[in-house]
Residue frames as a rotation matrix with the C-alpha (Angstrom) as fourth column:
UNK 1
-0.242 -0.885 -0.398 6.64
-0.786 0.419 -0.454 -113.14
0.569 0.204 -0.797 69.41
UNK 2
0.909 0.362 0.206 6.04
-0.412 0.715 0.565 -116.69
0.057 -0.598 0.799 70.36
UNK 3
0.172 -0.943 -0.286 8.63
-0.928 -0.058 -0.369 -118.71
0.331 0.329 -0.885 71.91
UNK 4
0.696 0.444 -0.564 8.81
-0.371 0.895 0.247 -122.54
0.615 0.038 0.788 72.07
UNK 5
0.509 -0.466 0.723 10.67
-0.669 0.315 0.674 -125.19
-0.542 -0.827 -0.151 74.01
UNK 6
-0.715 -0.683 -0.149 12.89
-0.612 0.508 0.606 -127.64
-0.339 0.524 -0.781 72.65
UNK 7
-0.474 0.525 0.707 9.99
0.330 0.850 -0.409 -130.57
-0.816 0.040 -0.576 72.85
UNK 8
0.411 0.856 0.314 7.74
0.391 0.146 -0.909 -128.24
-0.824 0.496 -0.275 71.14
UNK 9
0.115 -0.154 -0.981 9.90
-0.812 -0.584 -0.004 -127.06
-0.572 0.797 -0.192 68.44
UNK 10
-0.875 -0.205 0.438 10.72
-0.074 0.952 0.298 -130.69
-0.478 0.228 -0.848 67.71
UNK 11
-0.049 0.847 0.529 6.71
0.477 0.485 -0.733 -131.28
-0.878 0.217 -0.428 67.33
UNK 12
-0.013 -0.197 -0.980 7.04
-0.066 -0.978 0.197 -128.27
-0.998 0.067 0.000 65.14
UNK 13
-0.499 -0.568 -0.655 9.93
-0.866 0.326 0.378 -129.37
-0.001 0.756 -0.655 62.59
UNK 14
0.844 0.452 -0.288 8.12
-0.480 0.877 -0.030 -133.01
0.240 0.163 0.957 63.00
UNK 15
-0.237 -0.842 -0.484 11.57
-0.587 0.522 -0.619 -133.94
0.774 0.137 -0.618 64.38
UNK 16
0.614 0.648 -0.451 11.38
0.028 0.553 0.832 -137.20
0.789 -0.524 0.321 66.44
UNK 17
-0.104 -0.839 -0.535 14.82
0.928 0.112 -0.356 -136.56
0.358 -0.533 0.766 68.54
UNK 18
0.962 0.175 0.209 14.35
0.198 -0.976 -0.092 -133.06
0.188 0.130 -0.974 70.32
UNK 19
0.569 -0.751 -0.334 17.89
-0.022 -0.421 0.907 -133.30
-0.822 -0.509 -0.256 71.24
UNK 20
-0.003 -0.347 0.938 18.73
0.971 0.225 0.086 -133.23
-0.241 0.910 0.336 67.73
UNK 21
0.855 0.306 0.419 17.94
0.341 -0.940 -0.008 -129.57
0.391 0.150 -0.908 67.81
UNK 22
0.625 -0.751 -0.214 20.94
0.112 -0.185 0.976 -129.19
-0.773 -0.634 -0.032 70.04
UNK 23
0.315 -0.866 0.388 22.98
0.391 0.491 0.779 -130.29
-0.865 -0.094 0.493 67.37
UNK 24
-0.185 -0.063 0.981 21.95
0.982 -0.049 0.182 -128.50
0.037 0.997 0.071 64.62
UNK 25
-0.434 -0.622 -0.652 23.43
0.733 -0.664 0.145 -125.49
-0.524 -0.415 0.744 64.79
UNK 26
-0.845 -0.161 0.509 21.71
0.514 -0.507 0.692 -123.91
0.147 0.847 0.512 61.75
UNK 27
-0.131 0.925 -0.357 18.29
0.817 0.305 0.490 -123.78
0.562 -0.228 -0.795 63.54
UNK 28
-0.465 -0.648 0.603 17.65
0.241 -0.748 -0.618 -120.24
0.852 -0.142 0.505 65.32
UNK 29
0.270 0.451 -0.851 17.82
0.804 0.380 0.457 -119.78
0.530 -0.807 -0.260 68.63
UNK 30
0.361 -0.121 0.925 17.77
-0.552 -0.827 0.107 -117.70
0.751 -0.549 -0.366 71.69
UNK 31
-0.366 -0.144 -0.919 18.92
0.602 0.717 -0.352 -118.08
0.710 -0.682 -0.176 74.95
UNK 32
0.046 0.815 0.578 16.99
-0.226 -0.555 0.801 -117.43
0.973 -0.167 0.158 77.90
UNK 33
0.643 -0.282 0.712 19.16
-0.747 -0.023 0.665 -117.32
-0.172 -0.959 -0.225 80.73
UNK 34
-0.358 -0.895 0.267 20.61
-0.634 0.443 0.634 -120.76
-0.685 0.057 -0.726 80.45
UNK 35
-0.038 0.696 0.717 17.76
0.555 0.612 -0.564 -122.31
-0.831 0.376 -0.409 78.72
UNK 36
-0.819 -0.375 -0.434 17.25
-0.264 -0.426 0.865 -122.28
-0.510 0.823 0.250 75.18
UNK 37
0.463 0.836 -0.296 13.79
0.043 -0.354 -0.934 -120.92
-0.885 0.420 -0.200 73.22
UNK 38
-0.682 -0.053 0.729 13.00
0.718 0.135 0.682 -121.00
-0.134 0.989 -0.054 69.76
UNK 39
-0.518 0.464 -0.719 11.41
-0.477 -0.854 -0.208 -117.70
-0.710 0.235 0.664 68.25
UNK 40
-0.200 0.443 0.874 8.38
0.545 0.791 -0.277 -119.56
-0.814 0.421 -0.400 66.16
UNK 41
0.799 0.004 -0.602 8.28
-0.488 -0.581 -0.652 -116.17
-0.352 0.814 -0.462 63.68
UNK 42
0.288 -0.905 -0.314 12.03
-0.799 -0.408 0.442 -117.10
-0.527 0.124 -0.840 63.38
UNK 43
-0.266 -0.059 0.962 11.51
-0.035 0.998 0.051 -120.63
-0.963 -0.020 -0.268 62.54
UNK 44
0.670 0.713 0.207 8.67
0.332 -0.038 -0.943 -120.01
-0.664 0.700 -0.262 59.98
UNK 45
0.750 -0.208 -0.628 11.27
-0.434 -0.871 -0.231 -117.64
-0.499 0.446 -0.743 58.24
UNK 46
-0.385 -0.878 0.284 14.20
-0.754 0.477 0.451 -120.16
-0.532 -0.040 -0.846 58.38
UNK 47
-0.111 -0.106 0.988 12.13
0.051 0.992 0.112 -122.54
-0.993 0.062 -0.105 56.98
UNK 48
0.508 0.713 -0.483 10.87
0.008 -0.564 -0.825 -120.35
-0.861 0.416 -0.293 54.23
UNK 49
0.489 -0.817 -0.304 14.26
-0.820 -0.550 0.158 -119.80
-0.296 0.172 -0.939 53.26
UNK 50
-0.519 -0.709 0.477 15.63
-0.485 0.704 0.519 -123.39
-0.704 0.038 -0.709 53.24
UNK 51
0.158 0.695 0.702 12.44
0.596 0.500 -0.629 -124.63
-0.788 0.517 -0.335 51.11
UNK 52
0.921 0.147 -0.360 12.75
-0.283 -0.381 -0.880 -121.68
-0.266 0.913 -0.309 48.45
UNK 53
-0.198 -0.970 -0.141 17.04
-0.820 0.085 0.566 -122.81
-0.537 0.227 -0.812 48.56
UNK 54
-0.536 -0.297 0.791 16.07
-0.225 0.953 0.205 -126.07
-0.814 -0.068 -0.577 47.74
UNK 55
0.674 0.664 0.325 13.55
0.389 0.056 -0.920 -125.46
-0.629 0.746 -0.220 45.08
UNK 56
0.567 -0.422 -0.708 16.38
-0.741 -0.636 -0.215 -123.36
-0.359 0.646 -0.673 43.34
UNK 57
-0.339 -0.410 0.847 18.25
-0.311 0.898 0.310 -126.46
-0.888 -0.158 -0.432 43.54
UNK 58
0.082 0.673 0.735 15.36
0.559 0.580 -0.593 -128.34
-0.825 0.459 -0.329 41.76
UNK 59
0.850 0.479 -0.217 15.05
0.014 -0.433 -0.901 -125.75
-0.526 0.763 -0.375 39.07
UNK 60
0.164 -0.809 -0.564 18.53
-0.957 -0.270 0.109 -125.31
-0.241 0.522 -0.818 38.02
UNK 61
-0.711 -0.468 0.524 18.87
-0.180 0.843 0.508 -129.34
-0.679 0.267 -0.683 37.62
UNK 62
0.281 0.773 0.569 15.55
0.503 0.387 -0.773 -129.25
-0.818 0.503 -0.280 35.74
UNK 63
0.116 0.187 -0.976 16.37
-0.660 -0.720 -0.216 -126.55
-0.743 0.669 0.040 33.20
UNK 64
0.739 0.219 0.637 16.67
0.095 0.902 -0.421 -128.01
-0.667 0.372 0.646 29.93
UNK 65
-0.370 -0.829 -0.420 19.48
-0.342 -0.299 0.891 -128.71
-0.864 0.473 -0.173 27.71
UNK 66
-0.513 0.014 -0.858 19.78
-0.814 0.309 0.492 -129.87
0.272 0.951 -0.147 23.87
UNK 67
0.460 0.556 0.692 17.70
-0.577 0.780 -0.242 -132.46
-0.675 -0.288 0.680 23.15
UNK 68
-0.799 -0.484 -0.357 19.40
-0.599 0.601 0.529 -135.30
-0.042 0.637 -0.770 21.35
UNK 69
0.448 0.879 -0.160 17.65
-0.875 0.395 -0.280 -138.36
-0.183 0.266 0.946 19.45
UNK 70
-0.327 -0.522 0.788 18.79
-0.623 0.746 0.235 -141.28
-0.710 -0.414 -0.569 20.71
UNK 71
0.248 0.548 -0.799 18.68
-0.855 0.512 0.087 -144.38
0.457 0.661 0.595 17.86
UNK 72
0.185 -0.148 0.972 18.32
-0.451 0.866 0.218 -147.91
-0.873 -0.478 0.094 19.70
UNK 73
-0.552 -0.025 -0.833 19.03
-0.797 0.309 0.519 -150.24
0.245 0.951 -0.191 16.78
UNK 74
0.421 0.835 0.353 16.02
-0.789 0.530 -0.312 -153.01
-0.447 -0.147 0.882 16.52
């Protein structure tokens, strides 16, 4: 189990604000005493998860429907 700091979870995500982590609740953390650590297994997982949501996304707008043949008139 590795466990990061705010700065370096920031470098992590590529975020440029680490105190943006603060705010974004969705991100999983620990706390470690008063200080908050980032579990870098937990991250990896979380992101796993939000990339494969977001591809479902992508696929369900891609599916195809009827095709129609549009006539422009010339």
């Amino acid at each position: 189990m590795t466990l990061l700091t705010v700065v370096e979870t920031a470098a992590f995500l590529k975020f440029k604000n680490p105190n943006s982590l603060y705010n974004n609740k969705t991100i999983p953390r620990v706390y470690v005493g008063r200080r908050v650590r980032f579990v870098q297994e937990d991250l990896e997982q979380w992101l796993r998860r939000k990339t494969d949501q977001a591809l479902a996304k992508v696929e369900q707008v891609r599916k195809p429907g009827p095709m129609f043949r549009i006539k422009v008139p010339r």
